[in-house]
N, C-alpha and C positions, 0 to 999 in steps of 0.2 A: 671632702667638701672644699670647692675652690673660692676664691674670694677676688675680684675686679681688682688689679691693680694697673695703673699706667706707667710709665717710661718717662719721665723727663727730660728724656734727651730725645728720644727719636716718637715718641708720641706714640708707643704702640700701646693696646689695651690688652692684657692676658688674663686669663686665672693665673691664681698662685694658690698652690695645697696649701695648707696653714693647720691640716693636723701631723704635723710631723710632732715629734716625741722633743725637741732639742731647741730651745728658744734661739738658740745662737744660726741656725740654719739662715742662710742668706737667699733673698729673695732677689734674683737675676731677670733684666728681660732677656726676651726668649729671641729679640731680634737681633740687639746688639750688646749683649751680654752686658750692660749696665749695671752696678751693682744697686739697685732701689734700697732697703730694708732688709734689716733681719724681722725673723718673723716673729718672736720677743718683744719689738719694738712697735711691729706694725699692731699685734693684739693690746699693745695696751693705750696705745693709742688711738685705735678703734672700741677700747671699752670703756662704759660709763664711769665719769667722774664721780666717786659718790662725796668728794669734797666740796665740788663744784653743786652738790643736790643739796647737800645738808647747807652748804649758803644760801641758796637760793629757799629754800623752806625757813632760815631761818628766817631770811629777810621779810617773805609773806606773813610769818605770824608776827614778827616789829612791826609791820605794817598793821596787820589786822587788830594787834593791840590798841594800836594810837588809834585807828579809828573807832572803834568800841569804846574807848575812856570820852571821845568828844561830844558832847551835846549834839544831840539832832540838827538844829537849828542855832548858831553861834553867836545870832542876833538876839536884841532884846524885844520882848513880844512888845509892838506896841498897838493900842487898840485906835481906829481911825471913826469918825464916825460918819455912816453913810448916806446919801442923801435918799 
């Protein structure tokens, strides 16, 4: 399986295998042998934060608390009479 990587030096776009067995394997362009990433780095980098999820859920349910405890309407009903 290859995965899109670029070059920051000379802007080339390659695949890179990234099932190799060895997280330490370095990930090279293929133009001007720049050294990009190991591929250790690049996977986890590219995988989901799940510290960054569990913040973010926790923050939606703090949210969803506080709005749940607040009255509907925060005003005081008042009644007008109409003509």
């Amino acid at each position: 399986m290859g995965y899109q990587v670029s070059c920051h030096r000379c802007g080339n776009h390659q695949n890179a295998p990234l099932d190799v067995h060895d997280d330490w394997e370095e990930i090279s362009c293929m133009e001007c042998g720049e050294f990009l990433d190991t591929v250790g780095n690049w996977k986890d980098a590219h995988s989901p934060s799940y510290a960054l999820q569990m913040l973010n859920m926790s923050r939606t349910l703090t949210l969803q608390m506080a709005r749940e405890s607040q009255p509907l309407n925060d005003q005081h009903i008042t009644r007008r009479a109409t003509a």
